[in-house]
N, C-alpha and C positions, 0 to 999 in steps of 0.2 A: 536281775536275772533270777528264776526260780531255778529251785533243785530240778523239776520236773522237766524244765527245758534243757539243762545244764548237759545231760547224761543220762545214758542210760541206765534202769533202778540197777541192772547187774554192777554198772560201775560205780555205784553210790556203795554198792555194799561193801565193793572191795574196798572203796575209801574207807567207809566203816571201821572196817577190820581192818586197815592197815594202822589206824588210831588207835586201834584198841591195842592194836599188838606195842605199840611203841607208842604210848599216848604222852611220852614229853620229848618229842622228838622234834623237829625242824617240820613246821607245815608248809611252808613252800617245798619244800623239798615233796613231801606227800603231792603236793598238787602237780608237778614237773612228772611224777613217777607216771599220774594216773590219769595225763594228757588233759587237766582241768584248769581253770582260774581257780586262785588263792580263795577266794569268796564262800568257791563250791565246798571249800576242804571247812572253810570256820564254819559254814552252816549248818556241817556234820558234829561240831566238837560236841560232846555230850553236856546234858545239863546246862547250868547256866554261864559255863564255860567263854561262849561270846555274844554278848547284845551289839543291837545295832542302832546307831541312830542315820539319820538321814543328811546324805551331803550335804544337802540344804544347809545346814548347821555350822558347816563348816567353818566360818569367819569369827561364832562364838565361840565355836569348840577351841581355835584356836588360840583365842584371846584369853580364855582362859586357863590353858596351857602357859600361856607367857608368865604367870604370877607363878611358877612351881619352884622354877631354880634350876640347875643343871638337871640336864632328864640326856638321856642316849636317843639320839635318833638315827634310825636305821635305812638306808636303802639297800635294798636284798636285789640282786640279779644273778640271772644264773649264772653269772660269770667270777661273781664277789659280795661281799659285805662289807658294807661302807658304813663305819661308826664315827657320830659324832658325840661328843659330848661337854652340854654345854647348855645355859638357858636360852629359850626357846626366844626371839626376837617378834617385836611387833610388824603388823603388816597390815595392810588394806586394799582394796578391789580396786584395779582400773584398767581400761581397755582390755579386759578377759580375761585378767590374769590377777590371783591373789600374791601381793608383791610382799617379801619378807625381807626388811630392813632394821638393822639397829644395832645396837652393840653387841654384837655376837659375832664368831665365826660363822656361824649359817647363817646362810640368804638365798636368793633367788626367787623363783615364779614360779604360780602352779596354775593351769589351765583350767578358769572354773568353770568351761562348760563337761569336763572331766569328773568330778565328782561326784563319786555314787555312793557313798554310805563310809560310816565309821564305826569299827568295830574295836570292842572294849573287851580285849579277851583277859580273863584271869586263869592260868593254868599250869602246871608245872613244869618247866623246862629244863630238859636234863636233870630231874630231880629237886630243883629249886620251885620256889615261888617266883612267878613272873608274872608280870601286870603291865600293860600296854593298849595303847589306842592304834589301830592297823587304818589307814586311809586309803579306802579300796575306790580303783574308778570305775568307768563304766563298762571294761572288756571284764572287767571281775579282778583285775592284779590288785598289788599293792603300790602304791604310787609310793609309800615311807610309813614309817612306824615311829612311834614316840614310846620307848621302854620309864617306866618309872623306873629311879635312879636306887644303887644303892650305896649302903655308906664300907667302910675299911673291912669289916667282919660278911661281906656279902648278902646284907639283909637289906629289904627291900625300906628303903626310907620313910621311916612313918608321919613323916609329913607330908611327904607326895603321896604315899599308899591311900591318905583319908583324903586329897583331894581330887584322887583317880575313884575311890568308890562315890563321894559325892558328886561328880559329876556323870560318870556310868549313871547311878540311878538319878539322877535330873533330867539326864539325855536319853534313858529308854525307858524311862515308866510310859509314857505312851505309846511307844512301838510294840 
């Protein structure tokens, strides 16, 4: 989905400004406000705030998540926030669905003909550092998020932190 089809430029700029105004605020929450997909709101964040790679991707992006260790993963609706945390299990494609099984609390399926893009945002939330991959599909939502973890003093783990920017820039130096 482009910006240009997304909405109208008047409603992009209010998205604009509603960033600017509270720029570590909840972006779903901005996207529910301003009748948009999640997608449209990351595409606004300023700077190099979020890259994207291509769903396509998706199976390796995954797989290499699975080597991090406990990481938070998010489902957002507008109804709640669902937090796990925990390392990220292995999974593989069959009959259309990427299947997540292993030793983990999380599991389940994810419909891969649904997968449109992953986004690597790095930006401050509520005042913190926060780093994250957003799995958006193809209406523009977020299907789940994977937060890089932090340790007892609320910093962001610097073991995940170097293999969240190593992989960001592996997965959008060509996007």
């Amino acid at each position: 989905m482009s910006l240009a089809t997304a909405s109208p430029a008047l409603d992009l700029e209010a998205i604009r400004a509603a960033l600017e105004e509270q720029p570590d605020g909840v972006l779903d929450d901005v996207a529910r406000r301003h009748a948009v997909p999640l997608r449209v709101v990351l595409d606004l964040l300023p700077g190099p705030a979020a890259r994207s790679a291509s769903g396509a991707r998706f199976a390796e992006i995954w797989g290499d998540l699975v080597d991090w260790g406990p990481v938070t993963s998010i489902v957002h609706t507008e109804d709640g926030v669902f937090e796990t945390k925990a390392p990220l299990p292995p999974g593989g494609e069959a009959r259309g669905y990427f299947n997540i099984h292993g030793e983990s609390p999380l599991g389940g399926h994810l419909r891969i003909a649904r997968y449109a893009a992953i986004y690597f945002i790095e930006r401050l939330f509520f005042g913190c550092r926060s780093c994250s991959l957003q799995f958006i599909n193809i209406d523009g939502g977020a299907m789940f998020k994977v937060f890089v973890g932090r340790d007892e003093k609320r910093e962001l783990l610097a073991d995940q932190l170097a293999c969240f920017e190593r992989l960001r820039d592996v997965e959008t130096s060509a996007a």
